[in-house]
N, C-alpha and C positions, 0 to 999 in steps of 0.2 A: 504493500500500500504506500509506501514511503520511498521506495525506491533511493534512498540517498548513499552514497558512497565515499571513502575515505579520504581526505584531502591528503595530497602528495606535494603540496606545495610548501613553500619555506616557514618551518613554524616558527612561533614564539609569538609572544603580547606584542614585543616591539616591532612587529613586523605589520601592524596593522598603523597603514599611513594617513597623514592628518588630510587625507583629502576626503577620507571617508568616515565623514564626521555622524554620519545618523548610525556607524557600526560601533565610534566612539563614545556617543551618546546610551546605545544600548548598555551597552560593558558598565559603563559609569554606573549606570541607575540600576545594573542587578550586581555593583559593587563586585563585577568578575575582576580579578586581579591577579598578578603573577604568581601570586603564591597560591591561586585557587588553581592556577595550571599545573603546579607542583603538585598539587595534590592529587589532580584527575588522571596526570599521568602515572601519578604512584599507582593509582587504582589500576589502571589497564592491564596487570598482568593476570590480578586474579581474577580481573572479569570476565578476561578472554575463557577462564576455563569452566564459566557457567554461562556463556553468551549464546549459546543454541538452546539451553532452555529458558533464558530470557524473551527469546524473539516467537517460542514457543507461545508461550503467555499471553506476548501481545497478541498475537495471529486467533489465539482462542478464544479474545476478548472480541477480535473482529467479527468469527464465524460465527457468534453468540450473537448477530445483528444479525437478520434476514436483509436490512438493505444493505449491510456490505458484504453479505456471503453472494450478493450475484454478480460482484467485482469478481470474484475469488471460485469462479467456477472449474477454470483449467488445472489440475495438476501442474502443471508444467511452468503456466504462470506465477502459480503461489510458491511452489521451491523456488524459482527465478527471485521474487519480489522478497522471500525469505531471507537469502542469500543476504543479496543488496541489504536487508533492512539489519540484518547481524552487521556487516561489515561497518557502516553507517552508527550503530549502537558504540561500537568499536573507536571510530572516528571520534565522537562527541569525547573523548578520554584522551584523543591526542592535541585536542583544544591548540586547535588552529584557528583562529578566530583571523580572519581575512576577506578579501572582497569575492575569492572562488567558493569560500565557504555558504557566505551569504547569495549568492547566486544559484548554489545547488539548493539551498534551501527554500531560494523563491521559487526553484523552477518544478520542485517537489508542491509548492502553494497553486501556482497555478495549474498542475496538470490532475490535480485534486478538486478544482473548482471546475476544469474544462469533463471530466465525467461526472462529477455530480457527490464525490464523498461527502458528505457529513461533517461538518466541523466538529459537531459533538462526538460522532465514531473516534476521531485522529485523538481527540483528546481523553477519548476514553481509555483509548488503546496504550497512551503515554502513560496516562496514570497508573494503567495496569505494571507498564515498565520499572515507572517508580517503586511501585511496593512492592513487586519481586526482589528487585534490586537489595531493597533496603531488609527484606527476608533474610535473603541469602549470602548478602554481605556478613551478618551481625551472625549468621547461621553458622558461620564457618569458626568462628572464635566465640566463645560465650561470654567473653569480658568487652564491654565497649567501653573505648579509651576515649578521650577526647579528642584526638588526632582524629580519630576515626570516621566521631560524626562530623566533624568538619569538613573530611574529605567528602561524606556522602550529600554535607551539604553546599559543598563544589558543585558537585553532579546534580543538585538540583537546581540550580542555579543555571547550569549550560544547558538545563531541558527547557528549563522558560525560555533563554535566548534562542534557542531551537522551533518550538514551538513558536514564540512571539514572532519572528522572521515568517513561520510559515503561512502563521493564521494570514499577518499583514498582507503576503501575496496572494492570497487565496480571497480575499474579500476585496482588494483590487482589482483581479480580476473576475470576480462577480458584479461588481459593481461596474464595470468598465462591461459588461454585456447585457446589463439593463438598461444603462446609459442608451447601449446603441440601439435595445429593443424599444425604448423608451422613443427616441428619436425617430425611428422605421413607422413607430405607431402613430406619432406627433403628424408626419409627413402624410401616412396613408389619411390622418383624419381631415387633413386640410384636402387633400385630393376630393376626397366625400362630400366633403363640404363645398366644393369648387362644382362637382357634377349633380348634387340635391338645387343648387341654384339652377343652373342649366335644365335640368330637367324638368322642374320647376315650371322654368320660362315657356320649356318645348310643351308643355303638358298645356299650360293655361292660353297658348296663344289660339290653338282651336276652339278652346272651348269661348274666349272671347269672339270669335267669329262664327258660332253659333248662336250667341247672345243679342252679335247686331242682326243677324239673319228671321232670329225670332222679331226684333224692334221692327226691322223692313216690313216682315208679312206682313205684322199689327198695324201700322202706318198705311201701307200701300191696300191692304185688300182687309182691315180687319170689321170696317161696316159691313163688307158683301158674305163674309163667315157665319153660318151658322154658330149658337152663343157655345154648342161644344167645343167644334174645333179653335175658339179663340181662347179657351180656358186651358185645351190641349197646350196651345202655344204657349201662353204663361207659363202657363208648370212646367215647360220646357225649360224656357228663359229662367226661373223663377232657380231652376235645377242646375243651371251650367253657375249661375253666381253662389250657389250654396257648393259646388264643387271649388271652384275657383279659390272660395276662401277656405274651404277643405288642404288644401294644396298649400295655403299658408301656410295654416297653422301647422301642418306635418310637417311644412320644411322651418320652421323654425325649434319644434320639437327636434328635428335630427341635427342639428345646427347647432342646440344649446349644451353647455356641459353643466352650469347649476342645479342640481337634482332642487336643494333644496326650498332655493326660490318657488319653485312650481309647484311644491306640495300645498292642497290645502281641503278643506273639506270638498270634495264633489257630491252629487248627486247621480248614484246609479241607475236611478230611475230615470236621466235624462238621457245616459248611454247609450240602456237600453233601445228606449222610445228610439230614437237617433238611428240603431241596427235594424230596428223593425220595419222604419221606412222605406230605409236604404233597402230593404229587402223584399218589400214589398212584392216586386213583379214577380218575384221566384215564388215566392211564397204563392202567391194566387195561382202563377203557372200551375204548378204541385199540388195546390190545394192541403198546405200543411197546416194542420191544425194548432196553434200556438196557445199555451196555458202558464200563462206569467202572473204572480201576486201582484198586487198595489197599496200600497208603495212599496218600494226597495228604499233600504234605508241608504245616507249618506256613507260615505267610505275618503279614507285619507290618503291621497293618492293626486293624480294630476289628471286634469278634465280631459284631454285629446288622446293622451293615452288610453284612458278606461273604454275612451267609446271607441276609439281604432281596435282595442283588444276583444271588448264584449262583441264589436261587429264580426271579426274574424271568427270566433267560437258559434256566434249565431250563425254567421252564413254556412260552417261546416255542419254543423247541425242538420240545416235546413239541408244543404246538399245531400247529403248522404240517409237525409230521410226517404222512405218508398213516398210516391207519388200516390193520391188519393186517399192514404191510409196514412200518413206521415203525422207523427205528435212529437213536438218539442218543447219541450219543459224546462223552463227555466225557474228557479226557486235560491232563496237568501234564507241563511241562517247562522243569528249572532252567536258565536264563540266567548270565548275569554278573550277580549281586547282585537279580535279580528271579525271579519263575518265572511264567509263560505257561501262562493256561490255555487250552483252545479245547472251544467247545460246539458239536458239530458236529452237522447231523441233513441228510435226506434229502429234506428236502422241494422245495416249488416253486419254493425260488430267489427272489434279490431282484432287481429291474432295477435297471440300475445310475442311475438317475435316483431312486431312494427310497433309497440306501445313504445318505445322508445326512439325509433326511425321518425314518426311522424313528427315530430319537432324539429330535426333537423331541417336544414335550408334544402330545396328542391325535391324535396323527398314524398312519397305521396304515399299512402296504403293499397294494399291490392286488392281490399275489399268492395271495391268498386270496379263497374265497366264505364263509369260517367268519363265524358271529354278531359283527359287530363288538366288539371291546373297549372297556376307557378310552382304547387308546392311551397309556397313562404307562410300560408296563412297562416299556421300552428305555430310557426317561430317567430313570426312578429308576433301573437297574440303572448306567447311564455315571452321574449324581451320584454315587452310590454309592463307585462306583469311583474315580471321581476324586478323591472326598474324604478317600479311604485313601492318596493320590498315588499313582497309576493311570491305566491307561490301557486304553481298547478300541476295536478295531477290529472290521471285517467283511468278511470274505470272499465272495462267492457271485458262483453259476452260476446262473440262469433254468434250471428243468428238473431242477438236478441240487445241489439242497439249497445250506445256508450254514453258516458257519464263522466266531463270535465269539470270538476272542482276548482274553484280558483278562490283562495284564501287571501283576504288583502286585511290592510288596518283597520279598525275601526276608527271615528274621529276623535282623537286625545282629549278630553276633559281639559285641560288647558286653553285649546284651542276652538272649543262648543260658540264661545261668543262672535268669533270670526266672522267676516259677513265670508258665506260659501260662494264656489263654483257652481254658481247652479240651485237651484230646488227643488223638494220636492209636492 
């Protein structure tokens, strides 16, 4: 795991030069000193001759971890990495404190952060080193001198300089690949944001030129209409301006990163209402029977999101209910400090091999022979919901319909007097 190896380079204290002052600065502050070199090199002869069952130790402390026993699958690598980490135990006794030293040490930090070890494994594992050491040193003689514990606490002394060199590499280069994950994400979310405008634009310039096209009809021929088709037109017009500002408010929801400015009591019951319209045509299409309470209470959450979520849940519903026979059920029920909602309908059921697919992006169930969709709607509706701090689940039966749960906040008692998002 350590991989470190013995330094061959010119020893002694004085050979660490004044240009490398953060190795001077170490030494100073764990009080490592000439005579603690005296000391660790006294130690090296006896340790050499319990040094394989030192390294034993550590390696047993590692296996003793399921996440570093999957570092440590090869034979061949763990005597490899055994070897190395004896020789290295070995080394830290010849206290060469130098700039090759401190290099092998960082390059031990980073190739520990670039797989993924565990700080607290590496540290555990040294401890483990520690207390064998200090076993089987005191093991060997029953009299402990003073010289003695001095010398052994030499050796602890060069494991902190050890260690401390290592951690430091190893959290620089953690940190230096967040940095740049952090940045790759900074980047992609400006792009996002740069194509939600555009698309935006592309989305709403039609539907403005079906807005003037309604104003011409009305203008030019709307005395010679029967009072249906002028009402028809309306609701047309009446439809591309409630889309239009639809389009807003979605792109400024994707655009914003304040969660908590946007929290505030909504009204579920105008969510709803909102999906039912919007859904209207399928709905009558189909002929699906809808049984919703009145009221739904408020919930603590953000307005554009509940009703993009609750529409997405409604419309899978309706979709996937049989036609002429189709019942969808939507029902609230207060919790402890949440309230559960559940959309239930009657359809053909999920297998339970796609209860987890269908929230994925583009993914769709095979419970169906209906016109494929985008497949987004179940992951914008859990986004959605999660980002209100929420939660959804799913229920189903192959045969005999399904049943989405969606657990949100209720509204804090702090925040009761608020004027709401809405009412109900």
């Amino acid at each position: 795991m350590d991989a470190g190896q013995p330094h061959s380079g010119s020893p002694g204290y004085d050979g660490v030069g004044g240009e490398n002052r953060s190795l001077d600065e170490r030494l100073d502050y764990l009080a490592l000193s000439p005579q603690d070199q005296i000391r660790l090199r006294f130690l090296a002869p006896q340790f050499a001759c319990f040094s394989a069952e030192l390294v034993e130790a550590f390696y047993s402390h590692l296996f003793a971890s399921p996440s570093a026993a999957r570092f440590l699958r090869d034979p061949a690598v763990v005597d490899r990495l055994k070897l190395l980490q004896e020789r290295h135990f070995l080394s830290l006794l010849e206290a060469n404190w130098d700039d090759k030293y401190v290099e092998r040490r960082r390059q031990v930090g980073h190739s520990h952060a670039d797989v993924g070890v565990d700080p607290e494994l590496f540290l555990g594992a040294y401890s483990r080193y520690v207390q064998e050491s200090f076993r089987r040193y005191f093991a060997a003689d029953g009299r402990v001198m003073s010289s003695d514990l001095e010398a052994m606490l030499s050796l602890l002394k060069v494991v902190f300089l050890d260690v401390g060199i290592t951690l430091e590499a190893y959290f620089s280069q953690a940190t230096g690949a967040l940095r740049r994950a952090l940045d790759m994400y900074w980047k992609a979310n400006v792009e996002l944001r740069q194509f939600a405008h555009l698309a935006s634009h592309d989305l709403k310039t039609p539907l403005a030129t079906v807005a003037n096209f309604c104003d011409e009809a009305l203008d030019e021929f709307g005395g010679q209409m029967p009072v249906e088709a002028r009402q028809l037109i309306e609701s047309a017009r009446q439809r591309t301006f409630r889309m239009s500002k639809m389009i807003d408010e979605l792109l400024s929801v994707a655009t914003s990163f304040d969660l908590a400015s946007q929290l505030a009591a909504v009204s579920s019951q105008e969510a709803l209402e909102d999906a039912v319209e919007r859904l209207t045509p399928l709905i009558r299409e189909k002929r699906i029977r809808l049984v919703i309470p009145n009221p739904l209470p408020k919930v603590w959450g953000d307005a554009v999101r509940l009703r993009e979520s609750f529409y997405n849940l409604l419309s899978n519903a309706v979709k996937f209910s049989p036609a002429e026979s189709g019942v969808v059920t939507v029902t609230a029920r207060l919790g402890d400090e949440v309230v559960e909602f559940t959309f239930a309908d009657n359809g053909p059921g999920i297998p339970t091999d796609d209860r987890t697919a269908i929230f994925a992006p583009f993914r769709r169930s095979s419970r169906t022979r209906e016109p494929a969709g985008s497949g987004l709607g179940l992951y914008f509706a859990k986004a959605m919901i999660e980002y209100q701090g929420g939660q959804i689940t799913v229920e189903s039966e192959v045969g005999r319909g399904s049943r989405f749960h969606v657990t949100l906040r209720q509204v804090p008692s702090s925040k009761m007097g608020d004027s709401p998002a809405g009412s109900d």
